[in-house]
N, C-alpha and C positions, 0 to 999 in steps of 0.2 A: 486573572481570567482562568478558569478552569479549561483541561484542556481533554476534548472528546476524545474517546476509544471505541476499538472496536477488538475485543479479547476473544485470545480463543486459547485454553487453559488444556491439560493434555493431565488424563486423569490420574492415569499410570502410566510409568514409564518403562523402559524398555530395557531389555538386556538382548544382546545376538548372542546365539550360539555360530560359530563358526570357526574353522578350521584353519582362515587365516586370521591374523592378526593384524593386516596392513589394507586390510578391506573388506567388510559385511555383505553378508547377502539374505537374500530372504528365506529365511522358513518356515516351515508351518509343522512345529513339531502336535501331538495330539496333550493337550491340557485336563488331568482328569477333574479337575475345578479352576477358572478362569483366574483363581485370584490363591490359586496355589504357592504362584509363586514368594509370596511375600516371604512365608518362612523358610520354603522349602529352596535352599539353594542350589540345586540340581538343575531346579526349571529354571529355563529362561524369562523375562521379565517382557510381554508385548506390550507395543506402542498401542497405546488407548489414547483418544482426544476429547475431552468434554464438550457439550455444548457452547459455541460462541457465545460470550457475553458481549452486548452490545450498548455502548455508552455514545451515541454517535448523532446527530440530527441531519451529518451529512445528504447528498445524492444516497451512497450505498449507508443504509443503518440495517440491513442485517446478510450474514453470508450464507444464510440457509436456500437450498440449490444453486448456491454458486460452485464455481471451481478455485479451491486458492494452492498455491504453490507449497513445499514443506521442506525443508533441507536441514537436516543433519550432518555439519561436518565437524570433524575433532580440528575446532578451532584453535590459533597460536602453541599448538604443542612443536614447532618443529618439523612436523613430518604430513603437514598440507604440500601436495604435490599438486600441479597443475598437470600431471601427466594421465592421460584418461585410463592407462592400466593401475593405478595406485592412487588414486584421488581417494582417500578415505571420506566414506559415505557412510550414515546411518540410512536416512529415507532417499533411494535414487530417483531423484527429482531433476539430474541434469541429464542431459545428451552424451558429455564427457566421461560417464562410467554406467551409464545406463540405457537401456532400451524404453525403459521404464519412463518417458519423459513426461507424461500427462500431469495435469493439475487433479487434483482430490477433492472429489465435491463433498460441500456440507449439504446431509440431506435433511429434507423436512425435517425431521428432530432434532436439528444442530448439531449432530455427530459427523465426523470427517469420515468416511467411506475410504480407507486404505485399499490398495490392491492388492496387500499381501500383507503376513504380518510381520514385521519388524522388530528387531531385539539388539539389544547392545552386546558388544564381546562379549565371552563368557571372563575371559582375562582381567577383563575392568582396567585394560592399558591405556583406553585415549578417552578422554574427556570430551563431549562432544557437545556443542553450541548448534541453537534452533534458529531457522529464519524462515521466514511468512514473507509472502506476496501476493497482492490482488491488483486485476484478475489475471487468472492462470487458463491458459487455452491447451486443447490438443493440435493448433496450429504451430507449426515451425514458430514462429513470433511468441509466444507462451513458453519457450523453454530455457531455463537456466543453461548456460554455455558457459564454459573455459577458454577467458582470454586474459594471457599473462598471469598477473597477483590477481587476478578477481572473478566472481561469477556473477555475470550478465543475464540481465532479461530486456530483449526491446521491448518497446512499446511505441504505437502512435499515439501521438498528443491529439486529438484531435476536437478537444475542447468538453467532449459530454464525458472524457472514461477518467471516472475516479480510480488514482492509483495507489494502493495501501501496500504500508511495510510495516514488518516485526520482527523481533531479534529477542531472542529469551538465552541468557546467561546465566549458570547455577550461581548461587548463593554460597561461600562456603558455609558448610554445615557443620557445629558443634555437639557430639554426643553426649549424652552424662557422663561417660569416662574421660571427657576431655580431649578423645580422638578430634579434629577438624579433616573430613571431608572435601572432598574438590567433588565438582561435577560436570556437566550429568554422564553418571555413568552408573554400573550393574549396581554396584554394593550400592554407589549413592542413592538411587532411586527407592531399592530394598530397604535399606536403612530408615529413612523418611516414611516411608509406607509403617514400619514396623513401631515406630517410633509414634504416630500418629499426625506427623507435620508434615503431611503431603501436600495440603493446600497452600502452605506458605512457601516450601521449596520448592514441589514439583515444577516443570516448565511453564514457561504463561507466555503466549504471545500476543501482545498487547498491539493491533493496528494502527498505527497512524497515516493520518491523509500529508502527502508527500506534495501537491499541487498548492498553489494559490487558486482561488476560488474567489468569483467577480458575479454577483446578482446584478443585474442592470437594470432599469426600471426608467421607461422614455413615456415624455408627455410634450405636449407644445406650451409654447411659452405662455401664446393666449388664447382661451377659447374662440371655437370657430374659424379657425384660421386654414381648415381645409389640409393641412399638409396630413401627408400620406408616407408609410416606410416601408421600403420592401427590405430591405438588411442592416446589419449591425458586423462590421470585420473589421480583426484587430491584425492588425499589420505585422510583418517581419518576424514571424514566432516561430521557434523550435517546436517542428510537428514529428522529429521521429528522436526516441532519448532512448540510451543505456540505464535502466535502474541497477544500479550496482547493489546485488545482493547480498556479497562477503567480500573481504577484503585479508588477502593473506598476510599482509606485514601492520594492519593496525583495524582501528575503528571508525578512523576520524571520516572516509568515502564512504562509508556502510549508509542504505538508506538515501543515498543522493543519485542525482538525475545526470546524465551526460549526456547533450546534445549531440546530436546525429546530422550527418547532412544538411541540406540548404535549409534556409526558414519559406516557411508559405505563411497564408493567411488565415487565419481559422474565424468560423461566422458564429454566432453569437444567434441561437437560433429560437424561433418561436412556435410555442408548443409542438414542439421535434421540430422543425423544420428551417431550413437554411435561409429560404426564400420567400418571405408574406407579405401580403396584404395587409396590413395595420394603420387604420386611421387615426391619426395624433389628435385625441382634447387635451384638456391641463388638467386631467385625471392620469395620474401616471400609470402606465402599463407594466407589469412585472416579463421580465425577459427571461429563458430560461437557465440557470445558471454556466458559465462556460469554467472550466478549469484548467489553467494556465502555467506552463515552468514558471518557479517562483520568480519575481519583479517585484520590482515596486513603481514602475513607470512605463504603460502603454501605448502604442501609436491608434489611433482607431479610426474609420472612416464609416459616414451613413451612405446609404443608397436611397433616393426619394422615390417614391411611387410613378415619378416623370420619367426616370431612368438617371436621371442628374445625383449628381454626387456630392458632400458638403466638402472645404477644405479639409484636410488630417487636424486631426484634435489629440493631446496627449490626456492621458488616464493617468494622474499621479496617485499614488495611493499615500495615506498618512504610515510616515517613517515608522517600522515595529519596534515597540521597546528592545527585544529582544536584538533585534537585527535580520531577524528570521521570517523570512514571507509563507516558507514550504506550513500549510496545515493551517490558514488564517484565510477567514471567509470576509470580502469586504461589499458593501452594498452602491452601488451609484447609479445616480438620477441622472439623466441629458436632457436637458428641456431643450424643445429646438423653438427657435426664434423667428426663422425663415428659411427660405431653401439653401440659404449660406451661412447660418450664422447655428452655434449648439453653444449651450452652455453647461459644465458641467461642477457637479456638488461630489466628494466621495469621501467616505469614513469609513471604518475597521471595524470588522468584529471576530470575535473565534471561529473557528469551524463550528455551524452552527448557525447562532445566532449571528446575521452578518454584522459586521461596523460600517458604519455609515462614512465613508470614502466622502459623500459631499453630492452637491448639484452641478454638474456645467451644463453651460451655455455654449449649444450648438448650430453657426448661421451665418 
Protein backbone atom coordinates (compact mmCIF):
# COMPACT_ATOMS: atom_id res chain seq x y z
CA UNK A 1 0.00 0.00 0.00
CA UNK A 2 1.32 3.23 -0.79
CA UNK A 3 1.42 5.58 1.83
CA UNK A 4 -0.19 9.42 1.40
CA UNK A 5 1.64 12.71 2.10
CA UNK A 6 1.24 15.87 2.48
CA UNK A 7 5.05 17.78 1.81
CA UNK A 8 6.05 20.94 2.44
CA UNK A 9 9.79 21.31 0.96
CA UNK A 10 11.72 24.59 2.28
CA UNK A 11 13.38 26.02 -0.71
CA UNK A 12 16.45 27.66 0.94
CA UNK A 13 17.70 27.30 3.96
CA UNK A 14 18.80 29.25 6.42
CA UNK A 15 21.86 30.72 8.18
CA UNK A 16 21.29 33.28 11.55
CA UNK A 17 23.45 35.81 12.07
CA UNK A 18 23.66 36.20 15.88
CA UNK A 19 25.73 37.19 18.58
CA UNK A 20 24.90 34.25 20.71
CA UNK A 21 25.77 31.03 20.10
CA UNK A 22 23.45 29.17 22.49
CA UNK A 23 20.21 30.74 20.93
CA UNK A 24 18.94 32.55 17.44
CA UNK A 25 17.03 35.40 17.12
CA UNK A 26 15.38 37.08 14.28
CA UNK A 27 16.80 39.48 11.78
CA UNK A 28 16.06 41.10 9.11
CA UNK A 29 19.44 42.27 7.86
CA UNK A 30 18.89 44.30 4.19
CA UNK A 31 19.86 41.55 1.10
CA UNK A 32 21.12 43.42 -2.04
CA UNK A 33 19.91 40.21 -4.06
CA UNK A 34 17.71 37.42 -2.29
CA UNK A 35 19.78 34.77 -3.27
CA UNK A 36 23.15 36.37 -2.65
CA UNK A 37 23.82 34.52 -0.30
CA UNK A 38 24.76 31.17 -1.91
CA UNK A 39 28.23 32.49 -2.61
CA UNK A 40 28.66 35.30 -0.93
CA UNK A 41 29.50 33.97 2.79
CA UNK A 42 29.10 37.21 4.67
CA UNK A 43 25.30 37.01 4.19
CA UNK A 44 23.28 35.19 6.06
CA UNK A 45 21.26 32.23 4.47
CA UNK A 46 16.95 33.00 5.10
CA UNK A 47 14.54 30.43 5.76
CA UNK A 48 12.45 30.21 2.41
CA UNK A 49 9.51 27.34 2.34
CA UNK A 50 8.27 26.10 -0.96
CA UNK A 51 4.88 25.32 -1.97
CA UNK A 52 3.28 22.30 -0.03
CA UNK A 53 3.17 19.26 -2.24
CA UNK A 54 0.20 17.37 -1.68
CA UNK A 55 0.02 13.55 -1.91
CA UNK A 56 -3.06 13.13 0.45
CA UNK A 57 -6.96 12.13 -0.44
CA UNK A 58 -7.32 12.62 3.25
CA UNK A 59 -10.11 15.07 5.20
CA UNK A 60 -7.19 17.97 4.95
CA UNK A 61 -5.47 17.42 1.07
CA UNK A 62 -4.13 20.85 0.99
CA UNK A 63 -2.53 23.42 3.69
CA UNK A 64 -2.98 26.51 1.52
CA UNK A 65 -4.66 29.06 4.14
CA UNK A 66 -4.10 26.97 6.75
CA UNK A 67 -1.83 27.57 9.87
CA UNK A 68 0.85 24.81 10.38
CA UNK A 69 3.44 24.82 13.29
CA UNK A 70 7.48 24.92 12.27
CA UNK A 71 10.24 24.21 14.94
CA UNK A 72 13.79 24.41 14.50
CA UNK A 73 15.65 22.81 17.20
CA UNK A 74 19.48 21.64 17.24
CA UNK A 75 18.47 18.26 17.75
CA UNK A 76 20.59 15.42 19.92
CA UNK A 77 23.79 17.65 20.02
CA UNK A 78 23.83 17.72 23.75
CA UNK A 79 23.01 21.04 24.42
CA UNK A 80 18.83 20.85 23.95
CA UNK A 81 17.89 22.35 27.19
CA UNK A 82 14.39 22.42 28.39
CA UNK A 83 15.25 25.64 30.08
CA UNK A 84 13.19 28.41 28.42
CA UNK A 85 16.43 31.04 28.66
CA UNK A 86 18.65 28.55 26.54
CA UNK A 87 16.34 26.27 24.55
CA UNK A 88 18.16 26.43 21.33
CA UNK A 89 15.65 27.62 18.68
CA UNK A 90 16.02 28.15 14.92
CA UNK A 91 11.93 29.06 14.07
CA UNK A 92 10.32 30.37 17.77
CA UNK A 93 7.46 28.42 17.49
CA UNK A 94 7.19 27.51 21.28
CA UNK A 95 5.90 29.52 24.48
CA UNK A 96 9.23 28.23 26.26
CA UNK A 97 11.77 30.68 24.36
CA UNK A 98 9.35 32.82 22.43
CA UNK A 99 6.53 35.32 22.33
CA UNK A 100 6.53 34.40 19.02
CA UNK A 101 3.99 31.31 19.54
CA UNK A 102 1.53 31.46 16.57
CA UNK A 103 1.32 28.88 13.74
CA UNK A 104 2.57 30.19 9.97
CA UNK A 105 -0.06 30.15 7.45
CA UNK A 106 0.28 28.84 4.04
CA UNK A 107 -1.07 31.21 1.76
CA UNK A 108 -3.07 31.01 -1.43
CA UNK A 109 0.25 30.29 -3.16
CA UNK A 110 1.44 27.49 -1.06
CA UNK A 111 4.08 29.70 0.50
CA UNK A 112 4.46 29.60 4.46
CA UNK A 113 4.23 33.33 5.47
CA UNK A 114 7.04 33.75 8.24
CA UNK A 115 6.82 36.46 10.65
CA UNK A 116 10.24 37.34 10.33
CA UNK A 117 13.14 36.19 8.65
CA UNK A 118 15.10 33.54 10.10
CA UNK A 119 18.73 32.38 9.62
CA UNK A 120 21.09 29.69 11.15
CA UNK A 121 24.30 30.70 13.26
CA UNK A 122 26.81 32.48 11.47
CA UNK A 123 29.30 29.83 13.54
CA UNK A 124 27.46 26.76 11.77
CA UNK A 125 27.87 25.16 15.66
CA UNK A 126 24.60 23.21 16.08
CA UNK A 127 22.94 21.18 13.58
CA UNK A 128 19.38 21.87 13.68
CA UNK A 129 16.33 19.29 12.92
CA UNK A 130 12.76 20.55 11.34
CA UNK A 131 9.24 19.61 12.82
CA UNK A 132 5.66 20.23 11.20
CA UNK A 133 2.49 20.08 12.87
CA UNK A 134 -1.20 20.52 11.81
CA UNK A 135 -3.34 22.39 12.71
CA UNK A 136 -1.51 25.12 14.57
CA UNK A 137 -3.71 27.74 16.28
CA UNK A 138 -3.04 31.28 17.81
CA UNK A 139 -5.05 29.81 20.87
CA UNK A 140 -3.07 28.73 24.01
CA UNK A 141 -4.04 24.89 22.76
CA UNK A 142 -2.00 25.52 19.31
CA UNK A 143 1.30 26.13 21.12
CA UNK A 144 4.28 23.93 21.31
CA UNK A 145 5.19 23.86 25.24
CA UNK A 146 8.22 22.68 27.36
CA UNK A 147 7.53 19.71 29.45
CA UNK A 148 10.55 17.67 30.82
CA UNK A 149 12.52 15.62 27.64
CA UNK A 150 9.67 16.91 25.14
CA UNK A 151 7.84 19.60 23.28
CA UNK A 152 4.12 19.23 23.46
CA UNK A 153 1.11 20.33 21.59
CA UNK A 154 -2.55 19.56 22.78
CA UNK A 155 -4.97 18.89 21.01
CA UNK A 156 -8.79 17.92 21.26
CA UNK A 157 -9.69 14.58 19.63
CA UNK A 158 -12.88 15.45 18.89
CA UNK A 159 -13.39 13.21 16.01
CA UNK A 160 -13.58 15.77 12.63
CA UNK A 161 -9.69 17.50 13.28
CA UNK A 162 -7.23 15.67 11.22
CA UNK A 163 -3.83 15.79 13.03
CA UNK A 164 -0.60 15.84 10.93
CA UNK A 165 3.07 15.62 11.76
CA UNK A 166 6.67 15.96 10.15
CA UNK A 167 10.22 15.76 10.96
CA UNK A 168 12.81 16.62 8.30
CA UNK A 169 16.55 15.30 9.24
CA UNK A 170 19.64 16.35 7.13
CA UNK A 171 21.09 13.85 5.05
CA UNK A 172 24.68 13.58 5.52
CA UNK A 173 26.18 15.27 2.42
CA UNK A 174 29.37 14.18 0.42
CA UNK A 175 31.24 16.85 -1.60
CA UNK A 176 33.59 16.17 -4.56
CA UNK A 177 36.53 16.48 -2.25
CA UNK A 178 35.22 14.01 -0.10
CA UNK A 179 34.39 16.37 2.67
CA UNK A 180 30.88 14.73 4.41
CA UNK A 181 28.80 17.29 5.76
CA UNK A 182 26.34 17.07 8.89
CA UNK A 183 23.26 19.17 8.81
CA UNK A 184 21.15 21.37 8.53
CA UNK A 185 23.13 24.05 9.14
CA UNK A 186 25.05 27.50 7.39
CA UNK A 187 27.85 25.92 5.38
CA UNK A 188 25.42 22.72 4.89
CA UNK A 189 22.56 24.56 3.24
CA UNK A 190 25.25 26.95 1.27
CA UNK A 191 26.96 23.98 0.10
CA UNK A 192 23.99 22.06 -1.40
CA UNK A 193 22.64 25.25 -3.01
CA UNK A 194 26.25 25.86 -4.55
CA UNK A 195 26.65 22.39 -5.48
CA UNK A 196 23.19 22.22 -7.26
CA UNK A 197 21.53 19.36 -4.90
CA UNK A 198 19.24 21.39 -3.10
CA UNK A 199 16.40 19.50 -3.93
CA UNK A 200 17.58 16.31 -2.69
CA UNK A 201 19.16 17.60 0.53
CA UNK A 202 17.55 20.63 1.40
CA UNK A 203 14.75 20.14 4.34
CA UNK A 204 11.33 18.25 3.25
CA UNK A 205 8.59 18.07 5.61
CA UNK A 206 6.79 15.21 4.56
CA UNK A 207 3.07 15.22 6.65
CA UNK A 208 1.63 12.41 7.94
CA UNK A 209 -1.95 11.65 9.36
CA UNK A 210 -1.28 10.59 12.91
CA UNK A 211 -5.26 9.39 13.76
CA UNK A 212 -7.18 6.20 12.66
CA UNK A 213 -9.75 7.22 10.30
CA UNK A 214 -13.35 5.12 10.33
CA UNK A 215 -16.03 5.96 7.10
CA UNK A 216 -19.13 4.57 8.49
CA UNK A 217 -21.77 3.87 6.06
CA UNK A 218 -25.51 2.68 7.84
CA UNK A 219 -28.51 1.16 6.08
CA UNK A 220 -31.39 -1.30 7.43
CA UNK A 221 -31.16 -4.70 7.07
CA UNK A 222 -34.55 -4.73 5.07
CA UNK A 223 -36.30 -2.50 3.06
CA UNK A 224 -39.10 -0.59 4.37
CA UNK A 225 -38.64 -1.37 7.69
CA UNK A 226 -39.27 2.31 8.83
CA UNK A 227 -36.35 2.55 11.37
CA UNK A 228 -34.95 5.97 11.79
CA UNK A 229 -31.33 7.35 13.36
CA UNK A 230 -30.61 10.26 15.09
CA UNK A 231 -26.75 9.37 16.24
CA UNK A 232 -23.80 7.13 15.81
CA UNK A 233 -21.10 7.52 19.39
CA UNK A 234 -18.32 5.64 19.89
CA UNK A 235 -17.70 5.14 23.39
CA UNK A 236 -14.94 5.56 26.16
CA UNK A 237 -12.29 7.69 23.86
CA UNK A 238 -9.36 9.88 24.58
CA UNK A 239 -10.83 13.42 23.59
CA UNK A 240 -7.93 15.53 24.86
CA UNK A 241 -4.04 14.01 23.66
CA UNK A 242 -0.30 15.52 23.92
CA UNK A 243 1.25 15.32 20.33
CA UNK A 244 4.63 14.96 21.17
CA UNK A 245 6.54 17.06 18.78
CA UNK A 246 10.48 16.40 19.75
CA UNK A 247 11.77 14.28 21.90
CA UNK A 248 15.17 15.06 23.76
CA UNK A 249 16.85 11.80 24.42
CA UNK A 250 15.59 9.68 21.25
CA UNK A 251 13.02 9.30 18.21
CA UNK A 252 11.21 6.48 19.17
CA UNK A 253 7.84 9.19 20.93
CA UNK A 254 8.42 11.65 18.07
CA UNK A 255 5.16 11.92 16.22
CA UNK A 256 2.81 10.02 18.81
CA UNK A 257 -0.27 10.84 20.84
CA UNK A 258 -0.43 10.99 24.74
CA UNK A 259 -3.76 10.72 26.10
CA UNK A 260 -4.90 13.47 28.44
CA UNK A 261 -7.57 13.31 31.04
CA UNK A 262 -10.93 11.21 31.29
CA UNK A 263 -12.40 9.61 27.96
CA UNK A 264 -15.80 10.87 26.66
CA UNK A 265 -17.81 9.95 23.75
CA UNK A 266 -17.28 11.36 20.41
CA UNK A 267 -20.46 11.19 17.72
CA UNK A 268 -19.90 10.25 14.52
CA UNK A 269 -21.74 12.87 12.59
CA UNK A 270 -23.89 13.66 9.49
CA UNK A 271 -23.30 16.08 7.13
CA UNK A 272 -21.57 18.28 10.21
CA UNK A 273 -23.91 17.49 12.44
CA UNK A 274 -24.00 15.52 15.85
CA UNK A 275 -27.61 14.98 15.78
CA UNK A 276 -30.00 13.78 12.53
CA UNK A 277 -32.80 12.80 11.31
CA UNK A 278 -31.89 9.95 8.92
CA UNK A 279 -34.21 7.46 7.68
CA UNK A 280 -32.65 3.81 7.25
CA UNK A 281 -33.43 1.85 3.56
CA UNK A 282 -30.91 -0.95 2.57
CA UNK A 283 -29.22 1.67 0.43
CA UNK A 284 -26.41 2.33 2.71
CA UNK A 285 -25.98 5.93 3.83
CA UNK A 286 -22.21 7.26 3.79
CA UNK A 287 -21.53 8.95 7.43
CA UNK A 288 -19.06 11.49 7.80
CA UNK A 289 -15.71 10.49 8.54
CA UNK A 290 -14.71 10.47 12.28
CA UNK A 291 -10.99 10.35 13.34
CA UNK A 292 -9.94 8.39 16.30
CA UNK A 293 -6.35 7.78 18.69
CA UNK A 294 -5.15 4.79 16.88
CA UNK A 295 -7.24 1.26 17.81
CA UNK A 296 -8.03 -1.41 16.39
CA UNK A 297 -11.14 -2.13 18.49
CA UNK A 298 -14.19 0.16 19.25
CA UNK A 299 -17.16 0.41 21.73
CA UNK A 300 -20.08 2.17 19.75
CA UNK A 301 -23.73 2.78 20.50
CA UNK A 302 -26.82 3.98 17.88
CA UNK A 303 -29.58 6.30 19.06
CA UNK A 304 -32.98 5.45 17.12
CA UNK A 305 -35.21 8.12 15.95
CA UNK A 306 -37.71 6.93 19.19
CA UNK A 307 -35.13 8.18 21.41
CA UNK A 308 -34.24 4.20 22.28
CA UNK A 309 -30.84 3.10 22.07
CA UNK A 310 -29.43 -0.37 20.50
CA UNK A 311 -27.18 -2.51 22.98
CA UNK A 312 -23.13 -1.42 22.64
CA UNK A 313 -21.72 -3.24 19.70
CA UNK A 314 -17.84 -3.46 19.32
CA UNK A 315 -15.99 -2.06 15.95
CA UNK A 316 -13.10 -4.44 15.33
CA UNK A 317 -11.05 -3.49 12.79
CA UNK A 318 -8.90 -6.10 10.57
CA UNK A 319 -5.36 -6.52 12.47
CA UNK A 320 -2.55 -3.95 10.46
CA UNK A 321 0.28 -5.82 8.83
CA UNK A 322 2.33 -3.51 10.11
CA UNK A 323 0.90 -3.20 13.73
CA UNK A 324 0.28 0.24 13.19
CA UNK A 325 -3.35 1.81 13.13
CA UNK A 326 -1.96 5.78 13.31
CA UNK A 327 -2.49 7.04 9.26
CA UNK A 328 -4.86 3.91 8.06
CA UNK A 329 -8.28 4.90 6.86
CA UNK A 330 -10.86 1.81 7.44
CA UNK A 331 -14.58 1.76 5.95
CA UNK A 332 -17.72 -0.06 7.85
CA UNK A 333 -21.18 -0.72 7.03
CA UNK A 334 -23.90 -1.28 10.18
CA UNK A 335 -26.84 -2.60 8.77
CA UNK A 336 -29.53 -2.43 11.40
CA UNK A 337 -31.98 -5.15 11.84
CA UNK A 338 -34.29 -3.87 14.35
CA UNK A 339 -34.36 -1.38 17.07
CA UNK A 340 -32.12 -4.07 18.90
CA UNK A 341 -30.35 -5.71 16.82
CA UNK A 342 -26.83 -3.95 14.19
CA UNK A 343 -24.85 -5.84 12.53
CA UNK A 344 -21.69 -5.04 11.46
CA UNK A 345 -19.04 -5.81 8.08
CA UNK A 346 -15.40 -3.77 8.53
CA UNK A 347 -12.14 -3.80 6.21
CA UNK A 348 -8.92 -1.60 5.95
CA UNK A 349 -7.70 0.66 3.66
CA UNK A 350 -4.85 3.36 3.44
CA UNK A 351 -5.42 6.79 4.25
CA UNK A 352 -7.31 7.45 1.33
CA UNK A 353 -8.83 5.07 -0.19
CA UNK A 354 -10.66 3.27 3.00
CA UNK A 355 -10.37 -0.68 3.67
CA UNK A 356 -13.27 -2.22 4.06
CA UNK A 357 -13.32 -3.09 8.03
CA UNK A 358 -16.81 -5.44 7.01
CA UNK A 359 -20.67 -5.24 7.54
CA UNK A 360 -22.19 -5.70 11.22
CA UNK A 361 -25.33 -6.37 12.23
CA UNK A 362 -26.96 -3.91 14.49
CA UNK A 363 -30.42 -5.02 16.76
Amino acid sequence: MKTKYIIIGFAALALMSSCSKTRTEAQQPDLPDENAWVNDETLPVPVRFAAPKVMTKAPVTTLENEKVGILGLSYGQGNWTTNSQNTVTLIPNDSGSSTDSYGYTVNAGGEVELNDKYFYPMDNAENFTFFGYYPAKSAWSGWVRVDGDAYKVKFNINGTTDILYARSEAKDYETEEGTVLKGFNGKYIRTINQDGVANEYAPELVFNHILTRIDFSIKAKEAGSGLGIKSLKILNQTTTADLIVAWKSGKEKEGTLAPQGNPGDISVQYQNQSVYDLSLTDQAVALDPVMLIPGQEFTCVLEYANGDESPEFAVTLPEAEDGKYAGKCYSVTLSVLSPVEVTLKATLTEWGEPIDAGEIEVG
